[in-house]
NUSE-142229 format. One record per atom (N, C-alpha, C): chain; atom name; residue number from 1; x, y, z. Coordinates in pm, 1 decimal, always signed. Example, Ala and Ser with C-alpha at 12.3 -4.5 7.8 and 13.67 -1.06 7.14 Angstrom:
2
<node tinu="A" kolba="N" drenba="1" xx="+1319.0" yy="-569.0" zz="+780.0"/>
<node tinu="A" kolba="CA" drenba="1" xx="+1230.0" yy="-450.0" zz="+780.0"/>
<node tinu="A" kolba="C" drenba="1" xx="+1320.0" yy="-330.0" zz="+780.0"/>
<node tinu="A" kolba="N" drenba="2" xx="+1285.0" yy="-225.0" zz="+708.0"/>
<node tinu="A" kolba="CA" drenba="2" xx="+1367.0" yy="-106.0" zz="+714.0"/>
<node tinu="A" kolba="C" drenba="2" xx="+1290.0" yy="+3.0" zz="+787.0"/>
***
This chain:
75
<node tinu="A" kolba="N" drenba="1" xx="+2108.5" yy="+3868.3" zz="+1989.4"/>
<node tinu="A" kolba="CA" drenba="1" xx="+1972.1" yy="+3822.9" zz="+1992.4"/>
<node tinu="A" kolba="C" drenba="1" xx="+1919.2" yy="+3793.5" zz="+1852.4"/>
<node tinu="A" kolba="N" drenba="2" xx="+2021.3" yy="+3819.1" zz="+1777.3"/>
<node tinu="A" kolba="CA" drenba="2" xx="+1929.4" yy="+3792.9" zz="+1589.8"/>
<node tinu="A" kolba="C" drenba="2" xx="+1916.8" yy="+3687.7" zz="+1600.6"/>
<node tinu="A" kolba="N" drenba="3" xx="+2051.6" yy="+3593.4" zz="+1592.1"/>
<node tinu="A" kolba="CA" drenba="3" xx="+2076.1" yy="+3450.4" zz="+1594.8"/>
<node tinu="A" kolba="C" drenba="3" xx="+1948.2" yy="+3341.1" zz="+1683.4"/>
<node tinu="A" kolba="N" drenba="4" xx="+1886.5" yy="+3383.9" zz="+1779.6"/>
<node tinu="A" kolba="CA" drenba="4" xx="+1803.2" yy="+3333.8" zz="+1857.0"/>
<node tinu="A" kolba="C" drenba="4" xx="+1662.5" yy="+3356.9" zz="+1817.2"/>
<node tinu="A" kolba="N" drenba="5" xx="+1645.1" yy="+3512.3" zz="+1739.3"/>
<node tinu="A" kolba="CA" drenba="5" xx="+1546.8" yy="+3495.1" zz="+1669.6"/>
<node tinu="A" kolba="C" drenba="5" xx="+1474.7" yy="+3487.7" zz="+1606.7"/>
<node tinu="A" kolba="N" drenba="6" xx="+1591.4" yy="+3447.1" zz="+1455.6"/>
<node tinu="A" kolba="CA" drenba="6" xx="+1561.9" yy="+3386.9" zz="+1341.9"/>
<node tinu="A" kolba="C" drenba="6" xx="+1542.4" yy="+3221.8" zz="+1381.6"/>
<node tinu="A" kolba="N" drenba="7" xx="+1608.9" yy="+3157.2" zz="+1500.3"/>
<node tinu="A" kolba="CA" drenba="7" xx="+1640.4" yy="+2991.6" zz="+1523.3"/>
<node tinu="A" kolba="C" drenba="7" xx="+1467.6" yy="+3001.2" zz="+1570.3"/>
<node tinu="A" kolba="N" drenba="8" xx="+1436.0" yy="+3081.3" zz="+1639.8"/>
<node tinu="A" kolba="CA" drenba="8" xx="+1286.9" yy="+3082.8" zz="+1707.5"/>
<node tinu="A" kolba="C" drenba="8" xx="+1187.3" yy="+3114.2" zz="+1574.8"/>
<node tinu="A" kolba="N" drenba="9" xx="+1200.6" yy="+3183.2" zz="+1462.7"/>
<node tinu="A" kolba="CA" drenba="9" xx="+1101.6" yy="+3189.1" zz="+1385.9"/>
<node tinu="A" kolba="C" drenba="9" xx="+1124.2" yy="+3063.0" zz="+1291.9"/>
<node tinu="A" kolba="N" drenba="10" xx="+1222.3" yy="+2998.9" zz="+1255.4"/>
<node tinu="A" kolba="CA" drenba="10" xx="+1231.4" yy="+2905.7" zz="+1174.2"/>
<node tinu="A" kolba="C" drenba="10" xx="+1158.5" yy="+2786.6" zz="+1271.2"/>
<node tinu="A" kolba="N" drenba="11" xx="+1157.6" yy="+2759.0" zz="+1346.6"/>
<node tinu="A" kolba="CA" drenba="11" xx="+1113.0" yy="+2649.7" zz="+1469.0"/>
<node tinu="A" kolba="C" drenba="11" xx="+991.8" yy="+2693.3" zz="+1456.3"/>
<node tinu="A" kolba="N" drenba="12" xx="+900.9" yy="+2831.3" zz="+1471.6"/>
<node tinu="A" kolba="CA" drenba="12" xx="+758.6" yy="+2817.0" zz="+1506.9"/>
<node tinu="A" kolba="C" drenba="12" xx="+709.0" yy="+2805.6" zz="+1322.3"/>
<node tinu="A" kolba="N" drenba="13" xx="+759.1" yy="+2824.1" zz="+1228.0"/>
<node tinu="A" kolba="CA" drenba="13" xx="+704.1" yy="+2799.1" zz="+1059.9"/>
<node tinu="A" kolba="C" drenba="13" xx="+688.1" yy="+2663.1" zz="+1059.0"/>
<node tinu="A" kolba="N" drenba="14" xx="+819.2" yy="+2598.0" zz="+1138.3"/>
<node tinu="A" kolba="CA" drenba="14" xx="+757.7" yy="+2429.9" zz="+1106.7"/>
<node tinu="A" kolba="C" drenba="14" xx="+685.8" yy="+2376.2" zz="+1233.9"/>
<node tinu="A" kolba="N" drenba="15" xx="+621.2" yy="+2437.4" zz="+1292.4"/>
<node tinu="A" kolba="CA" drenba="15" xx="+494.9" yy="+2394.5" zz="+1389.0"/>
<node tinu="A" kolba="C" drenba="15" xx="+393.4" yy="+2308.3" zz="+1348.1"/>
<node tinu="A" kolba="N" drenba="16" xx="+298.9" yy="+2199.5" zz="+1416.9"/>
<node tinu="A" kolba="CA" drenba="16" xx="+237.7" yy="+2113.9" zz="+1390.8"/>
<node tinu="A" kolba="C" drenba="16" xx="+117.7" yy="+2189.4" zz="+1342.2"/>
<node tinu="A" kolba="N" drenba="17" xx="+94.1" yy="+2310.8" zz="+1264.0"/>
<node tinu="A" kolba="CA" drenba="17" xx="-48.2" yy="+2374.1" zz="+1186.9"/>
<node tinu="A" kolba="C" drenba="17" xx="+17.6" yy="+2370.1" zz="+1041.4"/>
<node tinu="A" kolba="N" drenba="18" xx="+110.6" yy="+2276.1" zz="+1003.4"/>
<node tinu="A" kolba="CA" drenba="18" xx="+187.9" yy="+2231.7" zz="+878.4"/>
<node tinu="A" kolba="C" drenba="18" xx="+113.8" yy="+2090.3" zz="+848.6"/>
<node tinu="A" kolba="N" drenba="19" xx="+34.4" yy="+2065.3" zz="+938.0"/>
<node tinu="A" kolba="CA" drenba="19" xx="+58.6" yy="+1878.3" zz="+982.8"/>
<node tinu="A" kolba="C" drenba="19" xx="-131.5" yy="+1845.1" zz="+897.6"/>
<node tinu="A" kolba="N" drenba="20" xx="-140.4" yy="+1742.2" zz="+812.7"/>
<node tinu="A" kolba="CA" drenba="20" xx="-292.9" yy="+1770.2" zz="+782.6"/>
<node tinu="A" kolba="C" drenba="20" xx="-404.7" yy="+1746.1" zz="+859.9"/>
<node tinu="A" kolba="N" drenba="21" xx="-489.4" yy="+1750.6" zz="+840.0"/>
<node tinu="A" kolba="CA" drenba="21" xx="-654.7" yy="+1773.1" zz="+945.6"/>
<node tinu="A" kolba="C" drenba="21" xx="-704.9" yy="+1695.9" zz="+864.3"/>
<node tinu="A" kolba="N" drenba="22" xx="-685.7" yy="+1576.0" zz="+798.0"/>
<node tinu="A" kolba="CA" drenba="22" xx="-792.2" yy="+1553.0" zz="+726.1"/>
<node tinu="A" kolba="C" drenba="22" xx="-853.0" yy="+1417.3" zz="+797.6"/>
<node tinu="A" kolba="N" drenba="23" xx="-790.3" yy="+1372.7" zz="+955.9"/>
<node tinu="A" kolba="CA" drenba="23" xx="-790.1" yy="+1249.9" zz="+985.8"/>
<node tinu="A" kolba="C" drenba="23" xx="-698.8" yy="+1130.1" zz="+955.0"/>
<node tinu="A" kolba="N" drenba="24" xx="-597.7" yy="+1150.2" zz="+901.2"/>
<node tinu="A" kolba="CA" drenba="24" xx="-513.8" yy="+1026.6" zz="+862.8"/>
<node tinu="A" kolba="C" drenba="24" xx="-438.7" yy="+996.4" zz="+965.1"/>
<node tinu="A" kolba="N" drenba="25" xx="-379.8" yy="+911.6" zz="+1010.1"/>
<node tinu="A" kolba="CA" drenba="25" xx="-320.8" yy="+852.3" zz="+1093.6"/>
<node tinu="A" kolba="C" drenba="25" xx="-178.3" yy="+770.2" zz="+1034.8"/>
<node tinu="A" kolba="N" drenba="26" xx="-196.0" yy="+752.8" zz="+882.5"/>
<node tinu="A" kolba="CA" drenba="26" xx="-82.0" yy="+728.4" zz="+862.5"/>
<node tinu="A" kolba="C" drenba="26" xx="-105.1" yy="+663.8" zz="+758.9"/>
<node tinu="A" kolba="N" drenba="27" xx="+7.1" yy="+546.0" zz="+691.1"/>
<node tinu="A" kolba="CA" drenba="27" xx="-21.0" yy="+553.2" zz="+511.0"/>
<node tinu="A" kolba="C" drenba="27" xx="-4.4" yy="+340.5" zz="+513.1"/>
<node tinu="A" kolba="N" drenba="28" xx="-15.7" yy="+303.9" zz="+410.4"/>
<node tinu="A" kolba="CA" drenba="28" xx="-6.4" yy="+175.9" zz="+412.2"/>
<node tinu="A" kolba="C" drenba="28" xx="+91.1" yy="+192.4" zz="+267.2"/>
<node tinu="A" kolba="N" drenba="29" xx="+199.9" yy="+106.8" zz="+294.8"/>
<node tinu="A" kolba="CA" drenba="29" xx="+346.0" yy="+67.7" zz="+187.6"/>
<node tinu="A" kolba="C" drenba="29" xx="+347.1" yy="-38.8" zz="+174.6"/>
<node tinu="A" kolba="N" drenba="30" xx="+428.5" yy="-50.7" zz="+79.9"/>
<node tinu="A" kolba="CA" drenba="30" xx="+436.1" yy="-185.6" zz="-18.1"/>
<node tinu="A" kolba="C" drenba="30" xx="+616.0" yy="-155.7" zz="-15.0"/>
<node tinu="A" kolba="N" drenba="31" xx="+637.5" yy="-257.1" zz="+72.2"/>
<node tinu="A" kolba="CA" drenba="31" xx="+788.9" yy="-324.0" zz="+89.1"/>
<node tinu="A" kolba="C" drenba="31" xx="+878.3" yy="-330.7" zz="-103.9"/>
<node tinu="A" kolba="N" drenba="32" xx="+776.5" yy="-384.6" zz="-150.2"/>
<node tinu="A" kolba="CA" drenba="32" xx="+875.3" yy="-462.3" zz="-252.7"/>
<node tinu="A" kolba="C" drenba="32" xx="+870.0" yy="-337.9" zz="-346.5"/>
<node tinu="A" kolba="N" drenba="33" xx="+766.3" yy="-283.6" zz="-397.1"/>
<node tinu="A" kolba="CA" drenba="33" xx="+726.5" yy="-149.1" zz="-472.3"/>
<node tinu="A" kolba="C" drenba="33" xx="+822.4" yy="-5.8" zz="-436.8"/>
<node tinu="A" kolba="N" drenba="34" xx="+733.9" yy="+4.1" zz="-312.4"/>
<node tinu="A" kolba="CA" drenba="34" xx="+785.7" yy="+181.6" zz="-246.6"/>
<node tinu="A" kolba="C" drenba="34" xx="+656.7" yy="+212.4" zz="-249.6"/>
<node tinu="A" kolba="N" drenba="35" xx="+560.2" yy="+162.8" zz="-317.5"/>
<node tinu="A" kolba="CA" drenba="35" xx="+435.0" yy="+174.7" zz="-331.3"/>
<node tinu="A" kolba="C" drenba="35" xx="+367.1" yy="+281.0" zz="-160.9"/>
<node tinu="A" kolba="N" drenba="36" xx="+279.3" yy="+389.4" zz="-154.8"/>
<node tinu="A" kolba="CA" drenba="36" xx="+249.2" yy="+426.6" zz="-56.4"/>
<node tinu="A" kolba="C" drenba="36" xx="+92.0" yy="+479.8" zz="-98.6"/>
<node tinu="A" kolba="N" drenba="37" xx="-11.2" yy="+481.9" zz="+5.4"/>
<node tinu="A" kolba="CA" drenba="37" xx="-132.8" yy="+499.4" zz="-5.1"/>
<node tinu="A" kolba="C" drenba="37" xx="-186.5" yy="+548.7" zz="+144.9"/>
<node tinu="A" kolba="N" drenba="38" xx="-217.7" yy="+673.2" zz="+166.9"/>
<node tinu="A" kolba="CA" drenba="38" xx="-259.4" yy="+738.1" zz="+300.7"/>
<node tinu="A" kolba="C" drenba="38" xx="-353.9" yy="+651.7" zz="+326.5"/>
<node tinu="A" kolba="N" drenba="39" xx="-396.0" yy="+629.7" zz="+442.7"/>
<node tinu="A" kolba="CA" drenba="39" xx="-523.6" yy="+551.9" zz="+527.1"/>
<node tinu="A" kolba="C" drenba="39" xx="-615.1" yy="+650.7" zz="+468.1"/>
<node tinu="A" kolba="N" drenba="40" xx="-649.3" yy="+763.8" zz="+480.2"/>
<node tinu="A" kolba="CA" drenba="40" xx="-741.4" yy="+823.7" zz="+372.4"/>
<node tinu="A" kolba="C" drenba="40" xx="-780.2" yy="+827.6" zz="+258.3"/>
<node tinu="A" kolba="N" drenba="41" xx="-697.2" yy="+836.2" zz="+200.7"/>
<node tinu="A" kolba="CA" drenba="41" xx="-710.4" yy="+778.6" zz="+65.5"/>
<node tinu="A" kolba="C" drenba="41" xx="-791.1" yy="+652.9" zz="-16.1"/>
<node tinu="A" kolba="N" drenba="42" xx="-773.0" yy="+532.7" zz="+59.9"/>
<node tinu="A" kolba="CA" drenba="42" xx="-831.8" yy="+422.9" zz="+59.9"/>
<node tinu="A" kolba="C" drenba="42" xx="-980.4" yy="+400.4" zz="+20.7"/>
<node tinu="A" kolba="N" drenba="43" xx="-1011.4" yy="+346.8" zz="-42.4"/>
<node tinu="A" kolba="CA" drenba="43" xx="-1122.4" yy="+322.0" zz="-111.4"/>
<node tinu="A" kolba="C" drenba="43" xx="-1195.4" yy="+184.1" zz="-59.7"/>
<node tinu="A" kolba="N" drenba="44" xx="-1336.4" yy="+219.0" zz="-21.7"/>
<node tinu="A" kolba="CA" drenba="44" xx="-1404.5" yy="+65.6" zz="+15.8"/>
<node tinu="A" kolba="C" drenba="44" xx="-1370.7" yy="-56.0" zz="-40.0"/>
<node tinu="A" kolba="N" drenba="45" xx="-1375.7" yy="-18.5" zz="-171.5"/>
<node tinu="A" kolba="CA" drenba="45" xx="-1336.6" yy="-121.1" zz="-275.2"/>
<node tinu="A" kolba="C" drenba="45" xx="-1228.4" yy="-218.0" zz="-296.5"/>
<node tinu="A" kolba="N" drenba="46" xx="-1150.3" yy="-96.1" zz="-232.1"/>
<node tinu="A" kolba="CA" drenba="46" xx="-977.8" yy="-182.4" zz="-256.4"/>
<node tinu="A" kolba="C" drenba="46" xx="-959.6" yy="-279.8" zz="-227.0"/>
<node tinu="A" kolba="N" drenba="47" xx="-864.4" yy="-418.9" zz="-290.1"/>
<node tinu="A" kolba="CA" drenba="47" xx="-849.5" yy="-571.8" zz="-301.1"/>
<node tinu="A" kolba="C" drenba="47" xx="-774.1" yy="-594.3" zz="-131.9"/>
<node tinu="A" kolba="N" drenba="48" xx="-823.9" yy="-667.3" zz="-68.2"/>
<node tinu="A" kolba="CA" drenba="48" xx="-731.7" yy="-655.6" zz="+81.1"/>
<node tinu="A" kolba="C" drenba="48" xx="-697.7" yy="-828.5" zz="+86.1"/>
<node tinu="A" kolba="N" drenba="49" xx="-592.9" yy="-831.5" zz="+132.2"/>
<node tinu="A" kolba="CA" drenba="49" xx="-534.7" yy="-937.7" zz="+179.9"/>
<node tinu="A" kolba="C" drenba="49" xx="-639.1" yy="-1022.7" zz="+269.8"/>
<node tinu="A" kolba="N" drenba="50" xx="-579.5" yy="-1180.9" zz="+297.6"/>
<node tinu="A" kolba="CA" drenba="50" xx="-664.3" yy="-1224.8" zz="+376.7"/>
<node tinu="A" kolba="C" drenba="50" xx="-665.0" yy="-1227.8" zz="+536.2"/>
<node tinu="A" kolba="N" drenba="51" xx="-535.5" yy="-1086.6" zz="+584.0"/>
<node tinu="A" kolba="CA" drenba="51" xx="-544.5" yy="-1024.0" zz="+713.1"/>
<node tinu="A" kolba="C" drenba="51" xx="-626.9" yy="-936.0" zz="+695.4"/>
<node tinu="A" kolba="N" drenba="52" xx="-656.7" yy="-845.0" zz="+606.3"/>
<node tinu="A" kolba="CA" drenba="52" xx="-770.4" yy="-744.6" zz="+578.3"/>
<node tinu="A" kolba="C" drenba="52" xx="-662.9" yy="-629.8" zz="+508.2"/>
<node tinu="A" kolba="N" drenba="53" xx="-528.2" yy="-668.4" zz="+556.8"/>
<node tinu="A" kolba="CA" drenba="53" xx="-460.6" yy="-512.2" zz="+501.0"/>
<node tinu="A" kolba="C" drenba="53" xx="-496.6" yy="-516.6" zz="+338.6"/>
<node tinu="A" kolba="N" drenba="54" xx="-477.1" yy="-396.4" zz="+260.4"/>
<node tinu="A" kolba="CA" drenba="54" xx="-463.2" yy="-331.9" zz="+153.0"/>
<node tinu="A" kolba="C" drenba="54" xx="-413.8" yy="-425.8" zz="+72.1"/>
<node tinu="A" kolba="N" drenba="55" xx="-374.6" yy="-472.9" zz="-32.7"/>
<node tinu="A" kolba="CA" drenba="55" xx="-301.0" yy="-541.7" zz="-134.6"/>
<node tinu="A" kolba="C" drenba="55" xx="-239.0" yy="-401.9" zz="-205.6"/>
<node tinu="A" kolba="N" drenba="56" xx="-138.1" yy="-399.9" zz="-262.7"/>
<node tinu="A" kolba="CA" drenba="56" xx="-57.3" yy="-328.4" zz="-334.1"/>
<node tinu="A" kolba="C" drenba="56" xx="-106.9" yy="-313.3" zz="-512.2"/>
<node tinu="A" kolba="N" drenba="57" xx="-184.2" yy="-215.2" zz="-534.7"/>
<node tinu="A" kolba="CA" drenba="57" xx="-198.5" yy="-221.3" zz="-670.6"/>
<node tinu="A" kolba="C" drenba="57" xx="-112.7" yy="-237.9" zz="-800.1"/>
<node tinu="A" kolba="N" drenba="58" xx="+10.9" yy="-233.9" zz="-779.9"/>
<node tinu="A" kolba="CA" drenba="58" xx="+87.4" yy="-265.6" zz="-864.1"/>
<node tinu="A" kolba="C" drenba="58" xx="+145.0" yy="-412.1" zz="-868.0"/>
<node tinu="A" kolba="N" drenba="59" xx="+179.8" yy="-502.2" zz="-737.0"/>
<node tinu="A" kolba="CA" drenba="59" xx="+245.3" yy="-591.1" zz="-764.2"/>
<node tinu="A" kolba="C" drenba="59" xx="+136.8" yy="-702.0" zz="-682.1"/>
<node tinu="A" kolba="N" drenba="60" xx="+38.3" yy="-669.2" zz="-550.7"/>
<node tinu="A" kolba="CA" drenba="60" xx="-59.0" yy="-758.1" zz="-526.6"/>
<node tinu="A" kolba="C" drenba="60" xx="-3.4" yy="-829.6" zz="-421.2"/>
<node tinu="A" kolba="N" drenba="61" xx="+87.6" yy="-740.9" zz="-364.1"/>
<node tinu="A" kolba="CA" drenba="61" xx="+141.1" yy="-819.1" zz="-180.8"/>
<node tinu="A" kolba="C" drenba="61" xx="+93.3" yy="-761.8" zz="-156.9"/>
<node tinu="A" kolba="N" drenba="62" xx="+89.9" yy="-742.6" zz="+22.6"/>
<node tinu="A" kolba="CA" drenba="62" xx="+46.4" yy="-711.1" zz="+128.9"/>
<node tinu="A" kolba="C" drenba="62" xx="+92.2" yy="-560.8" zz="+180.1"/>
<node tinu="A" kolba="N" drenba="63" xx="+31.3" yy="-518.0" zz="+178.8"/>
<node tinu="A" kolba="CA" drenba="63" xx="+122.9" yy="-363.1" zz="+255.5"/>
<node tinu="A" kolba="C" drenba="63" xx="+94.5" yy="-367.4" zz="+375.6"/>
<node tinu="A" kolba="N" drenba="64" xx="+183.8" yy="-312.5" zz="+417.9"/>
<node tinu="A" kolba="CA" drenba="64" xx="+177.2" yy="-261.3" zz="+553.1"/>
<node tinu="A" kolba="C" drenba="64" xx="+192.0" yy="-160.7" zz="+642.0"/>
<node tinu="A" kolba="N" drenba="65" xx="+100.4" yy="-88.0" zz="+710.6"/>
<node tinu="A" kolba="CA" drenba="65" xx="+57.0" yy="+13.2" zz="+854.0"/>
<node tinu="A" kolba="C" drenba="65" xx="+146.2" yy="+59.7" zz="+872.5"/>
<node tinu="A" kolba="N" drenba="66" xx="+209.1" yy="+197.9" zz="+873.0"/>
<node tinu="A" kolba="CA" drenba="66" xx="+312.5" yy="+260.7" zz="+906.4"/>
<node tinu="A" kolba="C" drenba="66" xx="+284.7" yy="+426.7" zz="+990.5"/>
<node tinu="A" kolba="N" drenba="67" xx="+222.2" yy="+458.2" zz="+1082.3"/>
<node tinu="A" kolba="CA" drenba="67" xx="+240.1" yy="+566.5" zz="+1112.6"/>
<node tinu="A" kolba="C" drenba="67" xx="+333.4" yy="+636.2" zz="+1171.2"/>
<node tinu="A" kolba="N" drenba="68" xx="+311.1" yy="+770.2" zz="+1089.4"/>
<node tinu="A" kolba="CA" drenba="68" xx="+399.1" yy="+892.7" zz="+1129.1"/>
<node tinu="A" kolba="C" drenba="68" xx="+414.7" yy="+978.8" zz="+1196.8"/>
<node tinu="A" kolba="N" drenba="69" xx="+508.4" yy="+1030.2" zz="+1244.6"/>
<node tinu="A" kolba="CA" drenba="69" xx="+477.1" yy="+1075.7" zz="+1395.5"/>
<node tinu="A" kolba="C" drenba="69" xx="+605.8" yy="+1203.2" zz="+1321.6"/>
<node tinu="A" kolba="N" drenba="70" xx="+623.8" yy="+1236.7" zz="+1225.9"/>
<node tinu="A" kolba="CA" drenba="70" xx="+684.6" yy="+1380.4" zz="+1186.2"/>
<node tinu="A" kolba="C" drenba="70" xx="+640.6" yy="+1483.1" zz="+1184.1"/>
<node tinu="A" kolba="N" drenba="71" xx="+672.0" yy="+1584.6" zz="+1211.4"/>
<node tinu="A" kolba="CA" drenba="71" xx="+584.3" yy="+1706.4" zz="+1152.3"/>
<node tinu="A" kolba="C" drenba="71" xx="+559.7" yy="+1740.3" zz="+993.2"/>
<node tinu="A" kolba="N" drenba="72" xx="+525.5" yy="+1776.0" zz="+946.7"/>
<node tinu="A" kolba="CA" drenba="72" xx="+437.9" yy="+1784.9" zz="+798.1"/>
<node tinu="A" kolba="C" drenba="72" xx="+478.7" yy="+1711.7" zz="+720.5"/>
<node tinu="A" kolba="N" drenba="73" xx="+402.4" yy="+1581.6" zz="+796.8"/>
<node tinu="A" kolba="CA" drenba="73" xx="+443.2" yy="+1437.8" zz="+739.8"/>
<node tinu="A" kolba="C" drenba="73" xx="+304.5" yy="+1444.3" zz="+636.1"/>
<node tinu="A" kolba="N" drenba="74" xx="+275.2" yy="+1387.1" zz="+537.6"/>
<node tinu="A" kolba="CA" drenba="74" xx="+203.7" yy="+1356.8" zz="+461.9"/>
<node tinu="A" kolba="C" drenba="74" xx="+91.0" yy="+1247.6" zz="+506.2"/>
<node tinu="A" kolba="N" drenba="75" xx="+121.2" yy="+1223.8" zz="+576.6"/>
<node tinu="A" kolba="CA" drenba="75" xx="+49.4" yy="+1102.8" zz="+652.1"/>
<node tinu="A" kolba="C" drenba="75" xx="-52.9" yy="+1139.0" zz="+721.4"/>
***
């Protein structure tokens, strides 16, 4: 029974109360960069494409909508 319940305490540590509350839904990337920016994060201000997405502050393409569906995903 150890073996089963150390596998059971390691499984309930990475439980979804790892996962953030702050409302994000997920992050907007930049293909050409690696570039990444949480949907929270985002600022009224920020330069957006003429679909509305985000522009990439470093290189000035388009990013794009990626949500995460991991557990203590950053997203």
């Amino acid at each position: 029974m150890g073996l089963l319940a150390s596998v059971k305490a390691m499984l309930d540590s990475t439980g979804s109360r790892n996962r953030p509350t702050d409302g994000s839904t997920g992050a907007y990337w930049c293909d050409d960069c690696g570039v990444r920016i949480r949907d929270v994060d985002l600022e009224g201000s920020e330069a957006t494409h003429e679909t509305g997405e985000p522009v990439c502050p470093d290189c000035g393409d388009e990013m794009r909508f990626e949500r995460s569906t991991g557990r203590s995903c950053a997203c």
